[in-house]
N, C-alpha and C positions, 0 to 999 in steps of 0.2 A: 597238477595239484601238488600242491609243499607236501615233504615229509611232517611237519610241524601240522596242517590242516588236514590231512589224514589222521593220523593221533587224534588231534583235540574230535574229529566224526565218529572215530573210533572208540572215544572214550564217551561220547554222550550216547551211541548207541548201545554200549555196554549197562546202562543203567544201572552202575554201581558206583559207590559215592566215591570219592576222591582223597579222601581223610578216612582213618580210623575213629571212632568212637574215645578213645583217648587225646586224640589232636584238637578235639572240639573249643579246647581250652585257648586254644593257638588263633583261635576264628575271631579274635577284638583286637582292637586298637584304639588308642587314646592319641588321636587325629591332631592333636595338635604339641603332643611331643615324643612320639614315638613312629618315627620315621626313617625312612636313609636317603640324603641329598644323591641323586643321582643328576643333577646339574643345575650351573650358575651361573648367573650372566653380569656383568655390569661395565657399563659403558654411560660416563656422564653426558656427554657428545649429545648422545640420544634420549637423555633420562633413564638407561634402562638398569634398574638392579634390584634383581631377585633372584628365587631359587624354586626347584623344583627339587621333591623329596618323595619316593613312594613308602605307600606302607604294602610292606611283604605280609602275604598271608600263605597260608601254604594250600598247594595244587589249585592255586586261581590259574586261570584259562584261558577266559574271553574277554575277561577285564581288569584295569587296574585302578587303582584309587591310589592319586596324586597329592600332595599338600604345595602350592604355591604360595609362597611369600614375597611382597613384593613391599620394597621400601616404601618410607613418607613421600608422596609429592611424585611417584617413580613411575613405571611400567616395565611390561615385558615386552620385546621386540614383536611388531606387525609378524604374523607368522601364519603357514597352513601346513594342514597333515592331514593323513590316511583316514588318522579316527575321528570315531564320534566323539564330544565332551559332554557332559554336565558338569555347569561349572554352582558351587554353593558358595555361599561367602558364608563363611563362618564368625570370623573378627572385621571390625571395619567397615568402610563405607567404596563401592568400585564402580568405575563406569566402564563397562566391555563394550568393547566395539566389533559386531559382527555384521562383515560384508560394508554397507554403509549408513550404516546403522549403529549408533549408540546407545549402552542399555544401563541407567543408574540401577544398583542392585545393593542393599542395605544384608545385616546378619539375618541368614533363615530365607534368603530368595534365591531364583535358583535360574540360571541360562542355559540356554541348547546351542551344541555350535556344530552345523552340521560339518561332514567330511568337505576337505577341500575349499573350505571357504575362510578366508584371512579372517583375520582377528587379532585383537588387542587389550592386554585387562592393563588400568591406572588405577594406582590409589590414588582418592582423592583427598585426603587427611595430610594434613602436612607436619602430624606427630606422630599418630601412631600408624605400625604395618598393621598390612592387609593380608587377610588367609582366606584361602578357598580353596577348596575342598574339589576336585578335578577328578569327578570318574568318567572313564572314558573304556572303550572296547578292543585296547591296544595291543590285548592277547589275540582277537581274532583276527584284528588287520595284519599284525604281521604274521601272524599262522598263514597268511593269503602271501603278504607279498615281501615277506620276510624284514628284516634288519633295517627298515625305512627312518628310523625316529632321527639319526644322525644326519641324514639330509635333509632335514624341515624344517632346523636350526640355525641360527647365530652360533656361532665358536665363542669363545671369549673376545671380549674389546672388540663386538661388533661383528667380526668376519664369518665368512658364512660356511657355513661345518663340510659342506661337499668340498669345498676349494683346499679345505687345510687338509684333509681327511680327518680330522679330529672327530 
């Protein structure tokens, strides 16, 4: 067992909150412009150019809430990982593609992508981006199996994050 998944056992069997009653204020976010890009990808080659942006909240654990943008006409690279997703559209119109399966999703619908199974979101608008809204469990997968998100990835211009170490 991780030092990280001891903690977060240790903290839900403690059954004390996480925040003080002053930090309560700290607990929103306005999802579609108050975020931090934690990565980018764009690669014409393949259509691919977007962004991944999380919103920080304070003492989250087990999960995170993502904002994904993704150009006109674009996608984000075929990819699999640890966690679980729900993915929401927020703006725009998306087709995901989970496993082999394609799923058209309008503002206000909402996808499941289980662990370990490929996947790929497209805007299908060829003016305006696409946003959606990506909460996922990515505090407690890596609490299990640590620092995984950089292998599951494209690098920039396509290459693939274990090979660079990037």
């Amino acid at each position: 067992m991780t030092p990280e998944l001891t903690k977060l056992i240790e903290t839900i069997d403690s059954r004390r909150p996480l925040i003080a009653d002053d930090q309560v204020g700290e607990c929103h976010a306005d999802i579609l412009n108050n975020h931090r890009e934690i990565y980018r990808n764009r690669n014409e080659k393949l259509g691919i150019d977007f962004s991944v942006d999380v919103l920080d909240f304070p003492a989250v654990q087990a999960f995170d809430a993502r904002v994904v943008r993704i150009a006109p006409g674009c996608n984000n690279e075929l990819h699999k990982h640890a966690h679980e997703s729900l993915f929401i559209v927020m703006r725009g119109e998306a087709e995901v593609r989970i496993g082999n399966a394609t799923i058209g999703l309008k503002p206000g619908e909402v996808a499941f992508v289980p662990r370990w199974v490929f996947h790929q979101s497209k805007n299908v608008s060829e003016t305006e981006d696409l946003t959606i809204l990506a909460l996922t469990d990515f505090g407690l997968t890596s609490a299990i199996l640590g620092d995984y998100d950089k292998r599951t990835r494209l690098a920039a211009n396509g290459v693939d994050a274990m090979a660079t170490g990037a």
